[in-house]
N, C-alpha and C positions, 0 to 999 in steps of 0.2 A: 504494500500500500504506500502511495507517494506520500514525503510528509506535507505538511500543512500550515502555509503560511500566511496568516493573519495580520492586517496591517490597518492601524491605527490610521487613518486616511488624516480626519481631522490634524492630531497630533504631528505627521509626516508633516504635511502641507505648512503645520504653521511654525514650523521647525526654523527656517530660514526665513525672515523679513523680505522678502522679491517682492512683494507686490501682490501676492495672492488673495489680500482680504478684498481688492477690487474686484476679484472672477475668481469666489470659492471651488464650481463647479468645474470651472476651466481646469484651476490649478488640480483638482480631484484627477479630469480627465488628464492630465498631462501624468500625473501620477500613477494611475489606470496602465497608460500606456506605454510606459517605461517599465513595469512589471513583467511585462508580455515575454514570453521564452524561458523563464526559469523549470526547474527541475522540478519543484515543488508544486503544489497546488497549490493559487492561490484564492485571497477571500480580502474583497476593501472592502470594509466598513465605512460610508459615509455615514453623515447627518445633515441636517441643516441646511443652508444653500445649495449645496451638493447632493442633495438628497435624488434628485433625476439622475443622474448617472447612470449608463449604463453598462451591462457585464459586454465585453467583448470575450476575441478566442483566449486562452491559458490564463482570463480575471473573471472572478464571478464577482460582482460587486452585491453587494448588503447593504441595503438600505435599511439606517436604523430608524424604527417608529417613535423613540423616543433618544435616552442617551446613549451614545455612542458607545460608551464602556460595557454597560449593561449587555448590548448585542455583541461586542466583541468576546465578553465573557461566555455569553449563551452559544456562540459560535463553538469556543473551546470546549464547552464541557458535551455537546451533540454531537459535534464530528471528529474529536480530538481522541476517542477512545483507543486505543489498540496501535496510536504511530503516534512517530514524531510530532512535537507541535513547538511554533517560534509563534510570538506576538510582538511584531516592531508597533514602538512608544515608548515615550519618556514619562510617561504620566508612570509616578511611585505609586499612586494606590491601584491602577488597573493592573500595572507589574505584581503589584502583591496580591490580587485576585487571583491573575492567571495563572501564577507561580505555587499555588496550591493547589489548584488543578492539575500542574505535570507540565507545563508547558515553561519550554526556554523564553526569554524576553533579548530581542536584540534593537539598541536605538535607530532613532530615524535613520544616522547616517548609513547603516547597515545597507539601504535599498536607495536605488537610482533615481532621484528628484525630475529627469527628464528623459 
């Protein structure tokens, strides 16, 4: 089973000051599409202005209904069973949710902003 990489969209995006709180959704999709080809499965969690996002090939994108943390957690503990699991974010208290659950946490810079 491929492992499973979960990615804090919010969090990523506003990691670096570029200019993204002009075009939430944009910088999501720029972010979406730099994902693309890895080994892993992956899974972006937006929210918010970003919320329309859509999944393209090798992203499924998650739209969260409320906070972002919340579905990224819910994410780890339903499909995280039995493999690998990484959660890129810097956010300390969703690190320490998912870090109980079993899953590794690696920061933003970890994944390709473009």
């Amino acid at each position: 089973m491929k492992p499973l990489l979960v990615v804090d969209a919010a969090n990523v995006v506003g990691s670096v000051p570029d200019g993204w709180w002009r075009d939430r959704a944009g910088a999501a999709e720029r972010l979406r599409d730099a994902l693309q080809g890895r080994d892993e499965e992956v899974v972006l969690v937006v929210e918010g202005k970003a919320r329309n996002v859509s999944s393209i090939d090798d992203v499924r994108v998650v739209a969260a209904p409320g906070d972002g943390d919340d579905t990224i957690v819910e994410v780890v503990r339903t499909e995280g069973a039995g493999r690998s699991v990484t959660v890129v974010t810097a956010d300390r208290e969703l690190r320490r949710r998912v870090t109980a659950l079993g899953a590794e946490v690696a920061g933003p810079t970890s994944v390709p902003r473009r």
